[in-house]
C-alpha positions in Angstrom: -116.4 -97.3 50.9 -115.5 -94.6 48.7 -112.3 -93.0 48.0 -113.4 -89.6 49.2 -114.6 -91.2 52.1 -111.4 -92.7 53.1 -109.8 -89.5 51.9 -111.8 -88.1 54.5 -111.5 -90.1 57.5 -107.8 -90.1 57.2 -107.6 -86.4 57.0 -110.1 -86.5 60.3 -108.1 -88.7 62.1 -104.7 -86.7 61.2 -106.2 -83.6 62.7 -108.4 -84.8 65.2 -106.7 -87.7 66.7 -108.4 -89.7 69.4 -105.4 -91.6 70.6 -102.9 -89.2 70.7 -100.7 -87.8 73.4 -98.0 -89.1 76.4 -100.1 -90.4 79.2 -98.9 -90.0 82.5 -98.3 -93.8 83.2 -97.9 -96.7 80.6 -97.1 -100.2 80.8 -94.6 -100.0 78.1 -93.4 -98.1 75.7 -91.8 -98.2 72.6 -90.0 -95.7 69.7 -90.4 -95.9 65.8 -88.4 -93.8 63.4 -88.3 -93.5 59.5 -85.2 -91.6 58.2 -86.1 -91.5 55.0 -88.9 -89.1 55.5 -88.7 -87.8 59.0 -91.7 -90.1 60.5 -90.9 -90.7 64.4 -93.8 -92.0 66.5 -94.0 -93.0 70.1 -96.5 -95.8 71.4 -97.6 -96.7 74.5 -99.4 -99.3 76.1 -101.2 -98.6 78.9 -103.8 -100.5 81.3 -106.8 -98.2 78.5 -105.5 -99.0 75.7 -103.2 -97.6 73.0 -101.7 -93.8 73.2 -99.1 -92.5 70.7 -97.2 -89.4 70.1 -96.8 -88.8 66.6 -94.9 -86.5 64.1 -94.9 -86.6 60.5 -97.1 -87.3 57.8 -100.7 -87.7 57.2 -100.5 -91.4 57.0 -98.7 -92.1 60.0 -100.9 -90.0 62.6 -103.9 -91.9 60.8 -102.4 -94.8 60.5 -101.7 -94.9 64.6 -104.8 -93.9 65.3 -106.7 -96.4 63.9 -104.6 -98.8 65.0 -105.2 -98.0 68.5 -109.3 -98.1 67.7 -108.4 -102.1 66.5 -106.3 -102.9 68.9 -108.3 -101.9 72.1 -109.5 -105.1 74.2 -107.0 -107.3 72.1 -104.4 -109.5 72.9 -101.0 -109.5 71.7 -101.6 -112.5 69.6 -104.8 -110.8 68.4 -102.9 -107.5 67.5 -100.3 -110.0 65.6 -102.8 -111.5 63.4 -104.3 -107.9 63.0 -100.9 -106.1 62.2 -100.4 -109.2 59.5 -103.6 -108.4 57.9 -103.3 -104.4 57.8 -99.6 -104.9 56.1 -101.4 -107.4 53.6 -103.8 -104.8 52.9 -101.1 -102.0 52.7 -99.0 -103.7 50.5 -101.4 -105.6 48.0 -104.3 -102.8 48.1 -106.7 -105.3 48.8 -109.5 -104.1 51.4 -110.1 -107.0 54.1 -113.5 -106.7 55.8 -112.4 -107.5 59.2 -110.2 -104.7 59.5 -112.9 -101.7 58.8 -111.8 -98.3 58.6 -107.4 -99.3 58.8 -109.0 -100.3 55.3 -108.6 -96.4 54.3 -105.3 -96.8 54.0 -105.5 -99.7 51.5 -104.3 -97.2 48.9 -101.1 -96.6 50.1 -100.4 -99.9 48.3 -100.1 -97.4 45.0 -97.3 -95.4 46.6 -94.3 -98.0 47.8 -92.1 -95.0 49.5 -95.5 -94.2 51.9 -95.7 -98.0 52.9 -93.7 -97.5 55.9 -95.4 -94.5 57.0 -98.4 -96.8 57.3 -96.9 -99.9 59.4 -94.1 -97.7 61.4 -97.0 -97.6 64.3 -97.6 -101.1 64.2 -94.1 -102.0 64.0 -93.4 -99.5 67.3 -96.5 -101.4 69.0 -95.0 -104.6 68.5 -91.6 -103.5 70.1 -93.8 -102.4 73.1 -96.4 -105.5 73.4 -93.0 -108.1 73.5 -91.4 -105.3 76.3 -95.2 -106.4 78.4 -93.6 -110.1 77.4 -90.8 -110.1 78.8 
């Protein structure tokens, strides 16, 4: 995929999210913030799928949005080995085929503060999936 292409989806899915949003009932829930530059997110797990409510940058609100499209019909341990491979890609800028479009963000890799912004979701869906745990 091209730059401009992933330029493009993760404008699309910052203004046009498709998992966004409090849902009226959730299984659990769980809160992310990042001080540093202002980045809070909400994520919820309900008996659909993945919802989040999400302020800040660009990167996060993509970020959680595609990581609700890969996470939907997964297990926990699935979502683990998924949320291992997305930070790998995020942090090395190395594309990985299984993860399809959450490869967009591979070039965050290039901008160490912005890191965060991309794995604050999956660190807040983590927090949630072990509260279904418990």
């Amino acid at each position: 995929m091209s730059d401009a292409l992933y330029q493009s989806l993760i404008m699309d899915r910052t203004k046009n999210p498709r998992h966004a949003g409090r849902p009226a009932e959730f299984l659990a829930h769980a809160h992310g913030d990042n001080p540093m530059c202002g980045d809070r997110i909400d994520v919820f797990v309900t008996p659909d799928g993945i919802r989040h409510d999400t302020k800040g940058c660009a990167i996060i609100t993509a970020s959680a949005d595609l990581m609700a499209d890969a996470a939907a019909g997964k297990s926990a341990d699935e979502i683990k080995q998924l949320r291992a491979s997305f930070e790998s890609v995020v942090t090395t800028g190395r594309p990985d085929d299984s993860l399809g479009d959450l490869n967009a963000l591979a070039g965050v890799s290039e901008f160490r503060s912005r890191i965060r912004c991309a794995t604050l979701p999956w660190s807040a869906l983590s927090d949630a999936l072990d509260q279904t745990n418990e």
